[in-house]
Steps between C-alpha positions, in 0.01 A plus 500: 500500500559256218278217452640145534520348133327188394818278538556597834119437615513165347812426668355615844199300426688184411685501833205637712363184311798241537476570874112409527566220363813387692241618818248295371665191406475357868132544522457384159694167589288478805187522342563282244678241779169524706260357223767234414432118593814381714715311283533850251599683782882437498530326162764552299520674240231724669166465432328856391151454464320235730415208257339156526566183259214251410504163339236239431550220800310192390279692209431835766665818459633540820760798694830298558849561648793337300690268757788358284656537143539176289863454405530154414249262355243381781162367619272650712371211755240452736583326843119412605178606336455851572832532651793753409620446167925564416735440280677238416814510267632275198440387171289236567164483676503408863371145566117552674562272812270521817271865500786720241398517207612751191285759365704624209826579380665820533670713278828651518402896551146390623443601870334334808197752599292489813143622582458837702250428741157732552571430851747385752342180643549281230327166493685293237837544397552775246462384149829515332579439087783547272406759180705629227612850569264623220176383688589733836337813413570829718303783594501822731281426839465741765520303855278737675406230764881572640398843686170316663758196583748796641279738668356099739844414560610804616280446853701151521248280372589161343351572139544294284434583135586448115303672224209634602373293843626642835473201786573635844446364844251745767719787664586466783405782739787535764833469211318576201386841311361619193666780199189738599636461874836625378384764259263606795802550717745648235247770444416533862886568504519748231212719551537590893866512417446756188235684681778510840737601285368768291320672847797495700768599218321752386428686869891475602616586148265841514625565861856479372426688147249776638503600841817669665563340846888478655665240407340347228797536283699263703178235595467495106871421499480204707193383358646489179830322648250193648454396097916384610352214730475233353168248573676213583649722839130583584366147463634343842343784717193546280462151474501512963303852483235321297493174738484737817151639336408144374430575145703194357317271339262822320527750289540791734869484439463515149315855463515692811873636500353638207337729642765689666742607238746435282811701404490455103151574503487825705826626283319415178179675650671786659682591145163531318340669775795765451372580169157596579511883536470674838265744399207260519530387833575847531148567381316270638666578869369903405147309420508395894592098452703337754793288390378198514173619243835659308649123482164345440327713228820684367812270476359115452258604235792667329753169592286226323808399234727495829287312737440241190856395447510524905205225495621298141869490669368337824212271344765379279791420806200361699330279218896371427554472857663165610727515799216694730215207452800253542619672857151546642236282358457171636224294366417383121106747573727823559769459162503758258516416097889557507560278780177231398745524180787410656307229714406335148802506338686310802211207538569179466526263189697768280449810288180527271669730316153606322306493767771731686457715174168476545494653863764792445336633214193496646687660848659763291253602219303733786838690544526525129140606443510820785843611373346561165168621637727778741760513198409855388449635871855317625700689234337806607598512837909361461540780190341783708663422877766736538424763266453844568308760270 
C-alpha cells in the first residue's frame, strides 16, 4: 500500500485544521465575549480582545468610557458644583449665569469620557472631561469578575456589579437558589441517569445479542421501531403517568426512565456484544459459571469502550437537556444548569450579554472537559461496534 505523499498530508491537515477552527470559533467568541465589559459586547466593528481606555480626570489616571465625539467646536459646562458636566456647542464661550459654569473648550476630534465606577452605588455623579484622542490610552483587561457576577445571578439574585465589587441583596429561601444547587442537581441527573442507563442497556442488549429465546428476533424488531416515536407524542401521557406517582416537582422524572431501556442504546450495545467470540462464554459456561457470572465477569469487562459511549451519549443529552426540567420541575431549588440558564437569560432588565457569556461557558466547559478526558475511549467503542473478526 502506497504511502500518502507530503502534499496530500498537508492538505488533509489543513482541512482537518480549517474545520477546528471553524468548530472553535463559537467558543472562542464566547470566551472572549464573557471577559468583555458590556458596552464591547455588541460594538461595532467587533471588539477582539477585551480592552479598557484610561485618561487623567482632574490630574488622576482614571478607567473611562467615551460618551460622545466632538464634532463642532464646544465647551464642556458644569450645571452645579459637583454636578454632571455636558457639552455645550458654538464658537463662543457660554455666558456663566446662575450655578453653569465652563470648564474648558473642546476640540473638534476630542471626545467626552466618563469614569467607570469600582462599584455600582455611586455617590457623586461620575466625573466626566473632554481629552484629545492622543491622551486615551488602551490596554487588554481580562473582566474575570463577570463569571462571579454570572454564576450570583443565575439563582435570581439582584446583583449588582461593575468592575470588581459584587452588591447583592440576602437570598431569599422560598424563590431563590444558588449555581452549586443547580450543579448539585445536574449531576444528581447525570450520574443515576448514566449509571440507569448503562445497567439496564447493557442486560437487555446481552439478552437480545447472547441468549437464544423465541422471539427475540421480532421483540428486537419492535424495540428498534420505538426510536420512530417521537418525544413530543410521549410527553402528554408521561407527563399524567408521572403526576399519578407524584414525582413532579423532583427529579425522579428526570433519571428513572433511564433505567429501563432505550432502543439506540441496546442496538449499539447488542452490535458490540456480537463481536465478542462465543467460545469464551463458551468456556467459562464449561468452567461451571452461570449466565449471569458469564455477563458479569465475561462480557462487561470486555464492553468498557461500548458502555462508555453508552454513558458519554446519555451524560451529554442529559447535561443539554432542556425541555424535561422545563415539563417537570417546578420551583427555582429543583432547576438544572440548562434550564437556571434559560431562567437567566429571560430575567428582567435585558441581556448582560457578558454575564450570559459568562454563565454558558462556565455551563458548558464540564461537557467539554469529559469529552476530551473519554475522547480516546469514545472513539474506541463507535469504530469497533459492529465489527466482526
Amino acid at each position: 500500500m502506497r504511502r500518502p505523499s507530503r502534499v496530500s498530508r498537508l492538505v488533509t491537515y489543513g482541512l482537518l485544521l480549517a474545520g477546528s477552527a471553524l468548530f472553535g470559533f463559537p467558543l472562542l467568541w464566547m470566551t472572549l465575549t464573557a471577559l468583555k465589559p458590556i458596552e464591547q459586547t455588541m460594538a461595532q466593528p467587533p471588539v477582539w480582545l477585551p480592552t479598557v481606555e484610561r485618561a487623567a480626570l482632574d490630574g488622576k489616571e482614571t478607567e473611562v468610557t467615551r460618551v460622545q465625539e466632538v464634532t463642532v467646536p464646544s465647551y464642556l459646562i458644569e450645571r452645579y458644583e459637583g454636578g454632571r458636566r455636558e457639552l455645550v456647542t458654538g464658537e463662543a464661550a457660554p455666558p456663566e449665569e446662575g450655578a453653569r459654569r465652563v470648564i474648558r473648550k473642546a476640540e473638534t476630534g476630542w471626545w467626552l469620557v466618563e469614569e467607570r465606577s469600582a462599584t455600582k452605588v455611586i455617590s457623586a455623579v461620575p466625573k466626566r472631561d473632554v481629552v484629545p484622542p492622543d491622551a486615551i490610552t488602551t490596554a487588554v483587561k481580562f473582566r474575570w469578575d463577570n463569571f462571579r457576577v454570572a454564576l450570583a445571578s443565575m439563582g435570581g439574585r439582584s446583583v449588582e456589579a461593575v468592575e470588581g465589587t459584587v452588591a447583592e441583596r440576602p437570598p431569599n429561601p422560598e424563590t431563590d437558589a444558588g449555581f452549586l444547587t443547580f450543579l448539585a442537581n445536574t449531576l444528581i441527573v447525570c450520574v443515576l441517569g448514566v449509571v440507569g442507563t448503562v445497567l439496564s442497556n447493557a442486560l437487555i442488549a446481552y439478552g437480545f445479542a447472547r441468549i437464544r429465546w423465541r422471539g427475540r428476533d421480532v421483540f428486537f424488531a419492535i424495540t428498534l421501531a420505538t426510536m420512530m416515536v417521537p418525544f413530543p407524542v410521549l410527553m402528554v401521557p408521561l407527563y399524567g403517568i408521572f403526576k399519578e406517582l407524584g414525582w413532579i416537582g423532583t427529579l425522579l422524572p428526570l433519571w428513572v426512565p433511564y433505567w429501563f431501556g432505550s432502543a439506540f442504546n441496546i442496538f449499539l450495545m447488542r452490535q458490540f456484544f456480537l463481536t465478542i467470540p462465543e467460545e469464551l462464554s463458551e468456556a467459562a459456561r464449561i468452567d461451571g459459571a452461570s449466565e449471569w457470572k458469564i455477563f458479569w465477569r465475561v462480557i462487561l469487562p470486555l464492553s468498557r469502550p461500548v458502555l462508555a459511549v453508552a454513558a458519554l451519549f446519555h451524560f451529554l443529552h442529559a447535561w443539554n437537556d432542556f425541555l424535561g426540567p422545563l415539563l417537570y420541575i417546578t420551583r427555582k431549588s429543583g432547576f438544572t444548569l440548562a434550564l437556571a440558564l434559560q431562567n437567566f437569560q429571560s430575567q428582567q432588565g435585558g441581556v448582560q450579554w457578558h454575564h450570559l457569556m459568562a454563565a454558558s461557558l462556565v455551563t458548558v466547559l464540564p461537557v467539554i472537559v469529559v469529552f476530551f478526558l473519554a475522547q480516546k475511549t469514545f472513539i474506541q467503542g463507535i469504530a469497533t461496534t459492529g465489527s466482526k473478526g
